[in-house]
C-alpha positions in Angstrom: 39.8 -124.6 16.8 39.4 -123.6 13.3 40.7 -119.9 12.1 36.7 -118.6 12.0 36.0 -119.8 15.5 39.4 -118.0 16.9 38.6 -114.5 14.7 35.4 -114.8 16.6 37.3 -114.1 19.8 38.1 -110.9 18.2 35.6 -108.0 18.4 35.5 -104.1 16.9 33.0 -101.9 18.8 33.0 -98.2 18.6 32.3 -97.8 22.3 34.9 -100.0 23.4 38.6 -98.8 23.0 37.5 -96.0 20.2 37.1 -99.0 18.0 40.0 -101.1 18.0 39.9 -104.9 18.2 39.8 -106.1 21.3 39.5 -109.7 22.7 35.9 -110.2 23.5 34.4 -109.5 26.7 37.6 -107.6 27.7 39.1 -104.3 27.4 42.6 -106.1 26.3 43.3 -104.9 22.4 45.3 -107.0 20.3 47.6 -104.4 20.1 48.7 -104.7 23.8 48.6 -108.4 23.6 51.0 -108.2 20.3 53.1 -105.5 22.0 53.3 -107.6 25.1 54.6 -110.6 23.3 57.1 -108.2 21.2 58.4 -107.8 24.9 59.1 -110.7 25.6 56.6 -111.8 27.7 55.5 -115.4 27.3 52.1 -116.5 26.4 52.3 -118.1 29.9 53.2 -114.7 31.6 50.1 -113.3 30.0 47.8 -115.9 31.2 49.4 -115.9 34.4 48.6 -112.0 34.7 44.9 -112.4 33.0 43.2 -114.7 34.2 40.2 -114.7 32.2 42.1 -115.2 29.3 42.8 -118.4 27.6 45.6 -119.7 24.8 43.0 -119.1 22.2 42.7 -115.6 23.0 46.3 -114.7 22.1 46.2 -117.3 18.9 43.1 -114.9 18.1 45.6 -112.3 18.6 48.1 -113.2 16.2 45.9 -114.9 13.5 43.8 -111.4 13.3 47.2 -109.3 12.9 48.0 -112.1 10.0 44.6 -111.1 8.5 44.8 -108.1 8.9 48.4 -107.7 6.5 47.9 -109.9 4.1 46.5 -106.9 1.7 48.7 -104.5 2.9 52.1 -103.1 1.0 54.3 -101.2 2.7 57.1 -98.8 1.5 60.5 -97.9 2.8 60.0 -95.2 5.4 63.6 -93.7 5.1 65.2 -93.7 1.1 68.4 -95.2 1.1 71.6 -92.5 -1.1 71.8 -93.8 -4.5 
């Protein structure tokens, strides 16, 4: 599965979750996925407690956080003494 086809599994809709991606046809947003694996659950784990969701879904997950930093810069929250 190329990276369009697994963005596709990732959908933004105002009336679903105030707007934040979510995995399509679910009310599961990438951000819970993400967190989940941060966690240390395992991509099995998650499947195991989703059913309807497959692999590609939590690929979809990470490749759309990828996406969505590669433009960002960030700056140092706290400022180090000089």
């Amino acid at each position: 599965m190329d990276d369009q086809q697994l963005l596709e599994r990732i959908t933004l809709d105002p009336r679903v979750m105030v707007g934040k991606p979510v995995i399509k046809g679910t009310r599961l947003t990438v951000e819970y996925i993400l967190n989940l694996l941060a966690h240390k659950a395992t991509i099995e784990d998650i499947l195991d407690e989703y059913h309807g969701l497959t692999q590609a879904d939590i690929q979809a997950c990470l490749l759309f956080a990828t996406r969505s930093l590669e433009n960002t810069s960030f700056m140092p929250l706290v400022m180090e003494p000089a």
